[in-house]
C-alpha positions as CSV (number, residue, x, y, z in Angstrom):
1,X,-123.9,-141.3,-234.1
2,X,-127.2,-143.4,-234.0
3,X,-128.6,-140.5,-231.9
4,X,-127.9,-137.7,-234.4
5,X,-128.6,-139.9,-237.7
6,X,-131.7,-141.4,-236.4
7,X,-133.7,-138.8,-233.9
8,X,-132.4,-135.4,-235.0
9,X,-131.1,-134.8,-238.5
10,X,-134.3,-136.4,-240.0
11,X,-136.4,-133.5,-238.5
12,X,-136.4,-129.8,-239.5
13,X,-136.0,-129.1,-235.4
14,X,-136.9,-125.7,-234.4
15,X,-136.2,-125.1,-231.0
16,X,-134.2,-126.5,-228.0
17,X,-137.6,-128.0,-226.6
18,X,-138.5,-130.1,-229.8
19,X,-134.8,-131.1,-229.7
20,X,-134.5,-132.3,-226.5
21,X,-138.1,-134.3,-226.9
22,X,-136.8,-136.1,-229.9
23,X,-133.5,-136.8,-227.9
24,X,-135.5,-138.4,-225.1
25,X,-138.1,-140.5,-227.1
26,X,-135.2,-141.7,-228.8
27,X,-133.2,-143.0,-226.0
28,X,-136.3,-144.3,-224.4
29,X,-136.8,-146.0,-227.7
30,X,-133.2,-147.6,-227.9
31,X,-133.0,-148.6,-224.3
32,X,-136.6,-149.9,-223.7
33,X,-138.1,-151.2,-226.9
34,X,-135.4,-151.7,-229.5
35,X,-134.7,-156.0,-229.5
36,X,-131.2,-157.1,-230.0
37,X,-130.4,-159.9,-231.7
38,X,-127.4,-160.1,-230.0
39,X,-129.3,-159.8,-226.6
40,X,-131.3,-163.0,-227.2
41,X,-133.9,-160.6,-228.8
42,X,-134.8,-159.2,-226.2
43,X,-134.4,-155.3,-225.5
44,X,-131.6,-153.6,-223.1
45,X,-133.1,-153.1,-220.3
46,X,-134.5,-156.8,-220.6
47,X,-131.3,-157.8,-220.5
48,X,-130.0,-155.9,-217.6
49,X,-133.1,-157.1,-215.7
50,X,-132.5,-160.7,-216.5
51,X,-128.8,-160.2,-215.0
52,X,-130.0,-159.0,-212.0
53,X,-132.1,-161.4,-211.1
């Protein structure tokens, strides 16, 4: 729902192309640079790194 609300109904989209950029900026967004509060503020893929380790 976050991607629809937040990366595509915003937009007058035209075409499948422009759609499917949006879609990926926005899940490169929410995965790589969004912080979490819940995550110790620090992004997803932070997270998931720090677990590895």
């Amino acid at each position: 729902s976050h991607l629809k609300a937040e990366a595509l109904y915003p937009y007058d989209i035209r075409s499948i192309e422009e759609a499917q950029q949006r879609i990926e900026a926005f899940i490169q967004f929410y995965n790589e640079e969004r912080i979490q509060l819940k995550l110790n503020k620090l992004t997803p893929i932070e997270y998931r790194r720090q677990l590895a380790v």
